[in-house]
C-alpha positions as CSV (number, residue, x, y, z in Angstrom):
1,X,-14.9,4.2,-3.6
2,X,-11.4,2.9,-5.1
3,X,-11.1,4.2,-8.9
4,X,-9.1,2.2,-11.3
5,X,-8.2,2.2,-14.8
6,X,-7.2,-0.3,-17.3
7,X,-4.0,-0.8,-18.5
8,X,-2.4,-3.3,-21.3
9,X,0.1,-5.5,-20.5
10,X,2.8,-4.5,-22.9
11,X,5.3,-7.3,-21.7
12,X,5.9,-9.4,-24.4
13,X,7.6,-12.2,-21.8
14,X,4.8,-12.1,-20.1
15,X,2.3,-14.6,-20.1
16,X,-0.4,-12.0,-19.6
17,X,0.8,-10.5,-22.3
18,X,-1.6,-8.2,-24.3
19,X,-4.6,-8.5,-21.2
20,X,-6.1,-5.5,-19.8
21,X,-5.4,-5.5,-15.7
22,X,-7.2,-2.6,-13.2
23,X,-5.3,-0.6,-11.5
24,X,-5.9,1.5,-8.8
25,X,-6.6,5.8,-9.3
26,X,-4.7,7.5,-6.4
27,X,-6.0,10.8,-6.4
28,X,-4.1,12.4,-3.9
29,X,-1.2,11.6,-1.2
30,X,-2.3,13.0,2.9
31,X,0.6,14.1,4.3
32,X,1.0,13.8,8.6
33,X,-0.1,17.5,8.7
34,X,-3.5,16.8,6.3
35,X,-4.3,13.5,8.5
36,X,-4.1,15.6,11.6
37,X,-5.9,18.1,10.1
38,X,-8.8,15.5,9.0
39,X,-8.4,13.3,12.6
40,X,-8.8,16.9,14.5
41,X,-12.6,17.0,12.2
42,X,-13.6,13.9,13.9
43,X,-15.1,15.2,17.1
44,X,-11.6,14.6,19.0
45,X,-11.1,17.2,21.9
46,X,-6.9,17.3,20.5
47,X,-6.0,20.2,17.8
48,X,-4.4,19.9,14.5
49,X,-1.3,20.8,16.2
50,X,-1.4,18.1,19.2
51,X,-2.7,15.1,16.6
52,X,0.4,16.7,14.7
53,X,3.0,16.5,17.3
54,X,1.6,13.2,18.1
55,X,1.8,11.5,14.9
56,X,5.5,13.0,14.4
57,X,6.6,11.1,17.6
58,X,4.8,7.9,16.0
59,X,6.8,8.4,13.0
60,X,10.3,8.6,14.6
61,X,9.7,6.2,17.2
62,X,8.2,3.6,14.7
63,X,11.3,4.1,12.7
64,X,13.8,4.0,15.7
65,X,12.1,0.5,16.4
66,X,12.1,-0.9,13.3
67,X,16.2,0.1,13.1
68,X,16.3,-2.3,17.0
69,X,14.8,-5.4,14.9
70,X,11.5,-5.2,16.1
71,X,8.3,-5.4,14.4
72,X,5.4,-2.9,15.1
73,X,1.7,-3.5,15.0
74,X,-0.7,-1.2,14.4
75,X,-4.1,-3.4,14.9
76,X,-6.4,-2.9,11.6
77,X,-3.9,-1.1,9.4
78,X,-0.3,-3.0,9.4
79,X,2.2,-4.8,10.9
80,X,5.6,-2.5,9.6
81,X,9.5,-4.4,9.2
82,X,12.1,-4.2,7.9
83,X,13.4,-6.8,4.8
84,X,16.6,-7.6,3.6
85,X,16.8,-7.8,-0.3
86,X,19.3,-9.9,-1.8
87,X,21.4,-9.4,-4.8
88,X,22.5,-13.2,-4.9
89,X,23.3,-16.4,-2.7
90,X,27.0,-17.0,-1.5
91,X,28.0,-20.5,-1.8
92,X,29.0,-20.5,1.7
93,X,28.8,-19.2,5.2
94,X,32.5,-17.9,5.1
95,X,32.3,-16.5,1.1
96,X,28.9,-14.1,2.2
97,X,29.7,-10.3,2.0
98,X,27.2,-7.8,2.9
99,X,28.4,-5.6,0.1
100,X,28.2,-8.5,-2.1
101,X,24.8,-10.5,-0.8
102,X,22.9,-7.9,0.1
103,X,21.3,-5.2,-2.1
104,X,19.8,-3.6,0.5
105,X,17.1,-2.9,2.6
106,X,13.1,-2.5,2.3
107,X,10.6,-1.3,4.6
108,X,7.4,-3.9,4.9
109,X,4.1,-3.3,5.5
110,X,1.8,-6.3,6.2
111,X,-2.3,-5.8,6.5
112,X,-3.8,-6.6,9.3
113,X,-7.6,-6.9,11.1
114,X,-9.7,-5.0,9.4
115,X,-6.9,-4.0,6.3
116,X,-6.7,-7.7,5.1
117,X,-7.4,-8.6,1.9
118,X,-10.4,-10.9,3.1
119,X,-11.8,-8.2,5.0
120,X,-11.4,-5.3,2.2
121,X,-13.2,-7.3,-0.1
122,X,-15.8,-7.6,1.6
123,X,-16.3,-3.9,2.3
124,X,-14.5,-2.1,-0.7
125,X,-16.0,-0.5,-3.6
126,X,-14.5,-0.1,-6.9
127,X,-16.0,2.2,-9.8
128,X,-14.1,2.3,-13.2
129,X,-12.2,6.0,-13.5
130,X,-13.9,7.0,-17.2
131,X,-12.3,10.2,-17.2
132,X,-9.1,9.1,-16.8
133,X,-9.2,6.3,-19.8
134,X,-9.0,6.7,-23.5
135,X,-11.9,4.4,-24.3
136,X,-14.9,5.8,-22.6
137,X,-16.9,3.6,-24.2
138,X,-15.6,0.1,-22.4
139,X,-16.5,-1.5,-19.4
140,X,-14.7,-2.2,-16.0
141,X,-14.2,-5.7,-14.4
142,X,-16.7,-8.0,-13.2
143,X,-17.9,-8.6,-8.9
144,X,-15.0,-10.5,-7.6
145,X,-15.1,-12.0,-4.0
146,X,-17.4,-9.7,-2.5
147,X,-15.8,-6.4,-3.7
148,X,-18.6,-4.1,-5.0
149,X,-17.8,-3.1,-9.2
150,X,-20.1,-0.2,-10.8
151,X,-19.9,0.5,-14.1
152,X,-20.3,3.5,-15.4
């Protein structure tokens, strides 16, 4: 079940300016050693400590290849890269500077199989957060492409 809350857009350039938007209650952030812990519940015959030590040596090595140029897939989740922000266009080949054309440099996450956005809304719930909003009274969106929307 994904909470959200509404918010106001309070940009008066905007055109949206004014509108009440969802957005998304993250309750709490799983760090490597809280995903072992939960992956080690899920009748695996590996310990907290092995999924650990595993998922460490993911980390490093997914970060070591991204730093060669390469992509890396992990199938239903994302496909992780690396982006290159740019703080403007040079006029030409032999005026571009990397200290001045480049701003810097972004790590990507695209999802993929079961993670896309066609597949999610077909399978995700969302339920407005009432707790966490001043008005308790209002309601929360309407059904949108399949996603599941309780109201209160």
């Amino acid at each position: 079940m994904i909470k959200y809350v509404l918010k106001q857009n309070k940009n008066r350039k905007s055109n949206a300016y004014g509108k009440f938007y969802a957005h998304p209650v993250i309750e709490e952030t799983v760090g490597l050693e809280e995903l072992a812990d939960h992956m080690a519940l899920h009748n695996t015959p590996f310990s907290k400590g092995v999924i650990l030590g595993l998922l460490t040596d993911m980390v490093d090595c997914i970060k070591e290849l991204l730093l060669e140029g390469k992509n890396v897939k992990m199938p239903d989740l994302a496909i992780f890269s690396l982006g290159i922000k740019n703080a403007e266009g040079a006029e030409s080949e032999d005026e571009f500077s990397v200290t001045k054309n480049i701003q810097g440099v972004r790590l990507r996450a695209r999802a993929t199989g079961e993670l896309t956005r066609k597949a999610l809304d077909l399978v995700a719930s969302v339920k407005k957060a009432t707790a966490l909003t001043a008005k308790s009274g209002s309601t929360g969106g309407s059904d949108n492409g399949g996603t599941t929307v309780e109201e209160p």
